[in-house]
Backbone as CSV, one residue per row, in Angstrom:
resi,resn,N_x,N_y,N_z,CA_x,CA_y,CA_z,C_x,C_y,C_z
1,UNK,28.908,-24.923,16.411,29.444,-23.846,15.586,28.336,-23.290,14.685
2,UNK,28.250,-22.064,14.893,26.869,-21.662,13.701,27.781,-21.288,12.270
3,UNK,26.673,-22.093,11.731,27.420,-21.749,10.370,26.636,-20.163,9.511
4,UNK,25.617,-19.864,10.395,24.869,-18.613,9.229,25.064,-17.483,10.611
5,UNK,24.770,-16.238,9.718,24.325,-15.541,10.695,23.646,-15.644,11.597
6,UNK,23.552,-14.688,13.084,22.277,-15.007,13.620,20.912,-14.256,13.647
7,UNK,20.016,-14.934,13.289,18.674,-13.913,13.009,18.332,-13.858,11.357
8,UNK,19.197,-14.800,11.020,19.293,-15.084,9.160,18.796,-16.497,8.922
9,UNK,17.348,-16.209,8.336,16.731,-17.801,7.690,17.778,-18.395,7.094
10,UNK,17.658,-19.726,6.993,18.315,-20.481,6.222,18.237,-20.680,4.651
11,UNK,17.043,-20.209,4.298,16.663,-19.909,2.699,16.565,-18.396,2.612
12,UNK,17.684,-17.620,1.671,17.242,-16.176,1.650,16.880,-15.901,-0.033
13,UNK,15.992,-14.821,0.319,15.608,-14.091,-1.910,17.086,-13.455,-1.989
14,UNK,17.575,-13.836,-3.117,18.660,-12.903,-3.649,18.441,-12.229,-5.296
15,UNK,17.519,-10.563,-5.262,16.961,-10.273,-6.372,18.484,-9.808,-7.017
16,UNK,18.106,-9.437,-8.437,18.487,-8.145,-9.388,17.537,-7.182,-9.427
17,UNK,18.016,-6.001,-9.082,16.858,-5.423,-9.324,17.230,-4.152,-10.460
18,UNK,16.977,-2.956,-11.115,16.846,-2.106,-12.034,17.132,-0.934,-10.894
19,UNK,17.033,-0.232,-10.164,17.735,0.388,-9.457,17.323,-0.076,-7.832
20,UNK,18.694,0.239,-7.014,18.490,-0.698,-5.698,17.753,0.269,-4.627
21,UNK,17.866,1.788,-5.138,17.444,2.569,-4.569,15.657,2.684,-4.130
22,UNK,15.787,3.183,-5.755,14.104,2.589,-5.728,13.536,1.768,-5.597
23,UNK,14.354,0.108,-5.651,13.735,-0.942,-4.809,13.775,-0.620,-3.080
24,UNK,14.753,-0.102,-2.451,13.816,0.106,-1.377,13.090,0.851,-0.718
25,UNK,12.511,1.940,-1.619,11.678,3.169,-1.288,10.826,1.911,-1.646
26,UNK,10.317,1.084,-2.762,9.118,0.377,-3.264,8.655,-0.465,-2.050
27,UNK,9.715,-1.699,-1.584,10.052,-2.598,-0.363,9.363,-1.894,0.577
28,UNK,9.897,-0.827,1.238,9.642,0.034,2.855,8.112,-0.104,2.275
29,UNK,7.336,0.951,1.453,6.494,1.288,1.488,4.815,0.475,0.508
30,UNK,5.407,-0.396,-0.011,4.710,-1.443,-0.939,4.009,-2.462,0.426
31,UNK,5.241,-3.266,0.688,5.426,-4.251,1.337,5.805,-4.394,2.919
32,UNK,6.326,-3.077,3.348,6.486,-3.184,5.060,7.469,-4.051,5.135
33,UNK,8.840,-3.865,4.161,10.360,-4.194,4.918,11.117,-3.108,5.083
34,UNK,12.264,-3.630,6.179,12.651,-2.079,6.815,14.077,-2.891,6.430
35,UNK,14.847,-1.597,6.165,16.623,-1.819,5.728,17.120,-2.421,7.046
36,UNK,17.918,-3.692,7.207,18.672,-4.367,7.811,20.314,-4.021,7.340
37,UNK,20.423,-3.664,5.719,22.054,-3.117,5.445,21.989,-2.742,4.233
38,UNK,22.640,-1.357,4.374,23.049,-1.310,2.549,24.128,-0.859,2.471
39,UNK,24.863,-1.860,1.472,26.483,-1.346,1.068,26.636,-0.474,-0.115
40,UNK,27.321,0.485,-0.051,27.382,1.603,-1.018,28.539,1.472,-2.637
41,UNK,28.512,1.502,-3.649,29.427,1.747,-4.534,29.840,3.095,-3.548
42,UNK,31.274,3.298,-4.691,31.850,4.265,-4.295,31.488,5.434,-4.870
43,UNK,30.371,5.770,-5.554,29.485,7.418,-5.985,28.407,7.510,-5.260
44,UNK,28.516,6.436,-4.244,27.680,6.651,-3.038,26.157,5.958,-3.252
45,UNK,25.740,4.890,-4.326,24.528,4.360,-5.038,24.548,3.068,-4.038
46,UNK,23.478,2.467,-3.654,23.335,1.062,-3.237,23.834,0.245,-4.321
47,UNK,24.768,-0.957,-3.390,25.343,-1.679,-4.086,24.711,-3.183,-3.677
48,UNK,24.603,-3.445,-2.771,23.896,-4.374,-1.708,23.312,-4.114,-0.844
49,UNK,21.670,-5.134,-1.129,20.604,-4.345,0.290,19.795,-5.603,0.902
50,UNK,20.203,-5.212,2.497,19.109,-6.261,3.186,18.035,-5.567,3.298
51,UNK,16.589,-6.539,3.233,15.910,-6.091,4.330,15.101,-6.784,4.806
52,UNK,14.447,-6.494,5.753,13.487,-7.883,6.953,12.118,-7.213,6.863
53,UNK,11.295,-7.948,6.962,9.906,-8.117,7.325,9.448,-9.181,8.191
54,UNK,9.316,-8.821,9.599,9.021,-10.058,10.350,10.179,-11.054,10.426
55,UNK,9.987,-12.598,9.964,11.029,-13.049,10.004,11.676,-13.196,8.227
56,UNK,10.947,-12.605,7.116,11.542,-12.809,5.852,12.480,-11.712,5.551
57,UNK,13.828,-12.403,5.270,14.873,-11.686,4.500,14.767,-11.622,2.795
58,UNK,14.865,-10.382,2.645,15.267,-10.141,1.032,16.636,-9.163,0.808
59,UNK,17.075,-9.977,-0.486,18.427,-8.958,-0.512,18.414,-8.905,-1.850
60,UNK,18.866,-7.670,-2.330,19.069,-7.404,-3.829,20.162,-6.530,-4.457
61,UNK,20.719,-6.478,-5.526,21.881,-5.513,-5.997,21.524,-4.988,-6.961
62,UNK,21.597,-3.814,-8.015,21.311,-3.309,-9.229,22.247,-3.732,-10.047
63,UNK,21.576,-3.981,-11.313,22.010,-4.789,-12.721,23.246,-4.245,-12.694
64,UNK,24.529,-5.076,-13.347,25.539,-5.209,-13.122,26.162,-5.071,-11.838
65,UNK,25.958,-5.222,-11.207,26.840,-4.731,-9.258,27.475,-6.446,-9.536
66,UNK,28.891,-5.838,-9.501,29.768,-6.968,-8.761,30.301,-7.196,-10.308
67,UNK,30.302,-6.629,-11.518,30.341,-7.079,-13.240,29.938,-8.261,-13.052
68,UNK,28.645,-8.423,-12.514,27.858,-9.427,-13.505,26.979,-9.055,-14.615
69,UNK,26.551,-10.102,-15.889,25.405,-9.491,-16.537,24.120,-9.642,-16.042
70,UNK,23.712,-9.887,-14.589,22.565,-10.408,-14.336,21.780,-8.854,-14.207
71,UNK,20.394,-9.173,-14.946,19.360,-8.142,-15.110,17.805,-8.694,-14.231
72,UNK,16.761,-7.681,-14.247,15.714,-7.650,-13.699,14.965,-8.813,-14.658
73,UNK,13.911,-9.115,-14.043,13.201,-9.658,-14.927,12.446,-8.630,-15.822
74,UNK,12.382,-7.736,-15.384,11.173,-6.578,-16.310,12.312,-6.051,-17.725
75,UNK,13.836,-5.757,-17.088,14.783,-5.730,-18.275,14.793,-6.630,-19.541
76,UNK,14.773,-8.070,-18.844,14.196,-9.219,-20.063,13.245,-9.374,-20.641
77,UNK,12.227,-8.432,-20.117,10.775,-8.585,-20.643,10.023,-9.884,-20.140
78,UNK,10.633,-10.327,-19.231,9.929,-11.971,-18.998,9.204,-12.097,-17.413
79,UNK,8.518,-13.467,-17.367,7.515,-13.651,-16.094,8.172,-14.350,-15.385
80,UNK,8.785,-13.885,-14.391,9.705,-15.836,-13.523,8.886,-16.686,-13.545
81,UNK,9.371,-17.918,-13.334,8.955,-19.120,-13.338,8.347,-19.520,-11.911
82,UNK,8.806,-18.767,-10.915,9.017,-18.913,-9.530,7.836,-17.490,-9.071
83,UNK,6.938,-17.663,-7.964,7.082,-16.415,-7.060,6.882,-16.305,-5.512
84,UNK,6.784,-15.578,-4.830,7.781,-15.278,-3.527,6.436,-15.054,-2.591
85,UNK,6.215,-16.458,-1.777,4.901,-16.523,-1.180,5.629,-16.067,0.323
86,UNK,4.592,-15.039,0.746,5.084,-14.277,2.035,3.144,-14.260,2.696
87,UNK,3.910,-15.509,3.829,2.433,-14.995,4.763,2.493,-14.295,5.562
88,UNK,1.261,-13.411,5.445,1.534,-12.263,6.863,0.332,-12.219,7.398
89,UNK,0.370,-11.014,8.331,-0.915,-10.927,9.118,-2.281,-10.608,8.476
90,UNK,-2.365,-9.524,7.583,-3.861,-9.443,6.356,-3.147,-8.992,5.134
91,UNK,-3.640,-10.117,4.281,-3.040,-10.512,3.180,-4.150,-9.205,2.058
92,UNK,-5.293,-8.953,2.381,-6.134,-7.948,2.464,-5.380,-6.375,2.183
93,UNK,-4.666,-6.074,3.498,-4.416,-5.041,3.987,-2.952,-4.406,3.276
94,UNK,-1.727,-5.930,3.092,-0.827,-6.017,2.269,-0.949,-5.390,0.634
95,UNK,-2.085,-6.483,0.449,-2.574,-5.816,-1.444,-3.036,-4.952,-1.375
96,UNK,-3.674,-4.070,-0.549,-3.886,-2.767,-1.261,-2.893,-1.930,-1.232
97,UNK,-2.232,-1.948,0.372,-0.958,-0.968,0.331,-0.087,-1.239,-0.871
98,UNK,0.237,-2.519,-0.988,1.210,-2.892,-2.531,0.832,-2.068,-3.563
99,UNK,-0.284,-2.496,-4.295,-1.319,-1.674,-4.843,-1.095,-0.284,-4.783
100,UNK,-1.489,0.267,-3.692,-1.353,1.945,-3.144,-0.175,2.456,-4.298
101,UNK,1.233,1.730,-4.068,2.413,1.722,-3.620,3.583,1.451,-4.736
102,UNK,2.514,1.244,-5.972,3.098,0.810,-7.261,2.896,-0.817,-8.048
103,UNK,2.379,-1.712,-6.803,2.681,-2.760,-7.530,1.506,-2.912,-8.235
104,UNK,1.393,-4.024,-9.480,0.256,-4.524,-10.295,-0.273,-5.920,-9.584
105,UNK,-1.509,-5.516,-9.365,-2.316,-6.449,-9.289,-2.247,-7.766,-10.504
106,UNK,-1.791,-9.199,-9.739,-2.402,-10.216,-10.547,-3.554,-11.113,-9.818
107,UNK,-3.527,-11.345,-8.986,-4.734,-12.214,-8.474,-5.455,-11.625,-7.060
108,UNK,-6.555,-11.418,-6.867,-7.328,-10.083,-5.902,-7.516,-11.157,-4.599
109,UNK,-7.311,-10.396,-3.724,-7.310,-11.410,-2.501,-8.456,-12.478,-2.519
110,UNK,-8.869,-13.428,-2.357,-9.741,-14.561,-1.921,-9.479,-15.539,-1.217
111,UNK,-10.509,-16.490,-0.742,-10.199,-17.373,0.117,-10.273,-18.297,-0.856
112,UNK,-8.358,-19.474,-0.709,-8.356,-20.441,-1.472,-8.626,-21.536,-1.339
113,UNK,-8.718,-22.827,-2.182,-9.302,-23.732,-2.170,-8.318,-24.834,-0.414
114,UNK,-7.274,-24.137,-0.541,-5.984,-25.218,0.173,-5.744,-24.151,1.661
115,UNK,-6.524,-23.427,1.628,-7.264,-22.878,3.097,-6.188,-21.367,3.193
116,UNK,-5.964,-20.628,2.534,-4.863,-19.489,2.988,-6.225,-18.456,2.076
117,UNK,-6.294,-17.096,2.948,-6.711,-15.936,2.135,-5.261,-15.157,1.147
118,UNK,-5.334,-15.222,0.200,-4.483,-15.094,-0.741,-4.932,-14.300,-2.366
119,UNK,-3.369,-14.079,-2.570,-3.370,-12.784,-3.308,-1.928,-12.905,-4.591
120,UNK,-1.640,-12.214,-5.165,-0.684,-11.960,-5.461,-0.695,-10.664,-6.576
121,UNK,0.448,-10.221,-6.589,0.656,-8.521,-7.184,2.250,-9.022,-8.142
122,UNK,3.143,-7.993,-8.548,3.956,-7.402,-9.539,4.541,-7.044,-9.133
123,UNK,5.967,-6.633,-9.021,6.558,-5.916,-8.410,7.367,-5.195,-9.297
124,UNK,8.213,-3.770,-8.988,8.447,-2.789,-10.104,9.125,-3.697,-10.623
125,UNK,9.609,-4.504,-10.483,11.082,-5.078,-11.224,10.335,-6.408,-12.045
126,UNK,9.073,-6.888,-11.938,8.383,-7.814,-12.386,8.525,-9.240,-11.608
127,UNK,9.176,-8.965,-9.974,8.972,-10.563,-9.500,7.688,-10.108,-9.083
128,UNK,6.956,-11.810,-9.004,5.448,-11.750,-8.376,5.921,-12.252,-6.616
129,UNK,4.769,-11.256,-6.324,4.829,-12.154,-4.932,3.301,-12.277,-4.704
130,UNK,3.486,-12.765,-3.694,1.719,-13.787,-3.072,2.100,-13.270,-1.750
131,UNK,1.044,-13.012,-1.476,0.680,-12.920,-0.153,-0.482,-13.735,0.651
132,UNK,-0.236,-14.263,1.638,-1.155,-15.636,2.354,-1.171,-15.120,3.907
133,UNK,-2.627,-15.044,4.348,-3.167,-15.408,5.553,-4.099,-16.666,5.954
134,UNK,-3.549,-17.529,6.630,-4.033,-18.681,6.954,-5.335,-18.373,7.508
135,UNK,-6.422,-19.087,6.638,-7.687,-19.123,7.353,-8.029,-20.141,9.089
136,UNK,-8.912,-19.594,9.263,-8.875,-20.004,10.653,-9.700,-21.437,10.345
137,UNK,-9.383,-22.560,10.750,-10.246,-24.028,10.632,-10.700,-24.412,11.916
């Protein structure tokens, strides 16, 4: 019996984001994820949004969707504790488009000590993500 969807990791991101819209104009074109679903309020605004990159799912809703009080991190003014390591093919090629694309640079691609070429940026809403290409050994 499957208990998840099919074609759905078993660990998924579930953001807040500050508007869901402009998170995925940022997503498509930052980062190279493409909409898998978006459910609409009824004035026609994203209410819930998949989307895929390769095999990573992200999904997010705008502050209050569903009357919760849950907000962005950039709304709180704060740094998560957590951030959202996505390896891909050039981790290089990722940060600048991010870069290009709105996000803030925090750490400039290099090769790390624990063998991944790696990076990490900002995102409008203030989660960090990392980006990792496994060096070749």
């Amino acid at each position: 019996m499957n208990f998840k969807p099919k074609n759905t990791p078993q660990l998924s991101l579930y953001m807040t984001v500050i508007d869901a819209q402009e998170s995925i104009d940022f997503y498509k074109k930052a980062f190279g994820f493409v909409i898998e679903e978006v459910i609409k309020s009824d004035d026609g605004k994203p209410l819930h949004v998949s989307m895929k990159k390769d095999d990573a799912l992200i999904m997010f809703c705008p502050e209050g969707a569903y009357g919760t009080t849950k907000k962005s991190p950039k709304t709180h003014g704060i740094e998560m504790p957590i951030n959202m390591y996505i390896y891909c093919q050039d981790a290089d090629k990722l940060y600048a488009q991010a870069i290009l694309n709105g996000a803030k640079s925090l750490i400039e691609p290099h090769d790390s000590f624990w063998g991944d070429r790696f990076c990490s940026v900002l995102c409008i809403d203030n989660y960090e993500w990392s980006f990792a290409t496994l060096l070749k050994k």
